[in-house]
C-alpha positions, 0 to 999 in steps of 0.5 A: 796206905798209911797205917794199913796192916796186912798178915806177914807171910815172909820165911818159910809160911811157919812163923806167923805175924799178925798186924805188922806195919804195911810197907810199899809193895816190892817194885819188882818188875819181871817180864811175862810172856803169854802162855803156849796155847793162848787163844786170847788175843791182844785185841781181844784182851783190849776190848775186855778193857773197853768193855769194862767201866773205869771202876768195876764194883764188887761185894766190897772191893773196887777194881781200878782198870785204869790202875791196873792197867798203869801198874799192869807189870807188878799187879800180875807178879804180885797174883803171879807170887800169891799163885806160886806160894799157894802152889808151894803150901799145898805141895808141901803137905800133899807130896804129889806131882804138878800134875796130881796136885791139880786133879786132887784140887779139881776133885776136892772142889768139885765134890763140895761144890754144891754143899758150899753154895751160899746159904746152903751149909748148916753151921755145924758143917762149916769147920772141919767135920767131914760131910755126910755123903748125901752134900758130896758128888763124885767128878767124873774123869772127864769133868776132871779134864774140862776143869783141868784143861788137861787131856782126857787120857792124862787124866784117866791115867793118874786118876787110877794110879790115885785110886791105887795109892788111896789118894782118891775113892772111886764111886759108881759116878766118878771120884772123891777125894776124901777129906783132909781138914782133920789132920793136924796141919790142914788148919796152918795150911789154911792160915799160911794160905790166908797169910799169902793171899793177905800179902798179895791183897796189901800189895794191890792196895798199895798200887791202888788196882783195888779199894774198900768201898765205904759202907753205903747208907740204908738211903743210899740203898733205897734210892 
């Protein structure tokens, strides 16, 4: 990928440097073991395979299955690291246990779901001005749970010692996470995540598992 230019995201997420030279995707090459409680099985996990075309196309993007499956090893570590490093960028601000953290982020998105569907969110509201309450929706405990996969008595438990500390408001019909974009580090938070998701991105370009798509022409599109 000659001349392919990528975010950096090295260090500790705070210097950022644009445009740097794309290097060959670090050949590290850990083992992984499927996760306690995986109700998918090899087989099934080989019929998504054969299910799937050779070349699956997205918006812009083309995903290699043959690829893929060649550089299997390194493709789950490069989105294993890129999950890790989200992990570790959102920690560092919310200051919360694992477990928190994933119901804060299962509420935030669940509240803003339905004001973030496409075409839906006027452009004065796509920055960092809060919402008006009538595009907000409370999640209920057990909506946490089932995105969550966590226990529903887990959930109810740290959602009210959340609600204790101010972390989450509670409403008639569940509860909100009330918005952070205004504080001073959530736009570097956002940078550093975008930095950390452009890596992840350079990395399965150079083990070709994903490609841009060459604009289709208007008569490409007719026929």
């Amino acid at each position: 990928m000659a001349g392919y230019s990528t975010a950096d995201a090295s260090g500790d997420g705070r210097g950022r440097r644009y445009a740097q030279p794309a290097g060959p995707a670090r050949r590290c090459a850990p083992s992984f073991k499927p996760a306690v409680g995986d109700t998918v099985t090899a087989d099934q996990r080989s019929q998504r395979v054969a299910d799937r075309s050779e070349v699956v196309q997205t918006h812009r993007i083309a995903i290699s299955v043959e690829a893929t499956q060649r550089e299997l090893r390194l493709c789950g570590f490069a989105l294993l690291n890129h999950y890790l490093t989200m992990h570790q960028l959102i920690a560092e601000h919310v200051q919360l246990s694992p477990v928190e953290m994933l119901i804060l982020i299962a509420t935030t998105t669940g509240n803003v779901q339905r004001a973030l569907r496409p075409g839906s969110l006027p452009e004065s509201l796509r920055g960092s001005k809060p919402l008006p309450p009538e595009l907000v929706v409370p999640m209920s405990r057990r909506a946490i749970a089932r995105v969550t996969g966590l226990p529903t008595e887990t959930v109810r438990r740290h959602v009210d010692s959340m609600i204790r500390r101010g972390i989450l408001v509670v409403m008639s019909k569940g509860v909100l996470a009330p918005s952070r974009l205004t504080e001073g580090w959530a736009a570097g938070a956002v940078l550093s995540l975008l930095e950390s998701h452009a890596v992840c991105t350079e990395q399965l370009l150079a083990l070709q598992a994903i490609a841009p798509q060459a604009p289709r022409s208007a008569k490409a599109k007719r026929g």
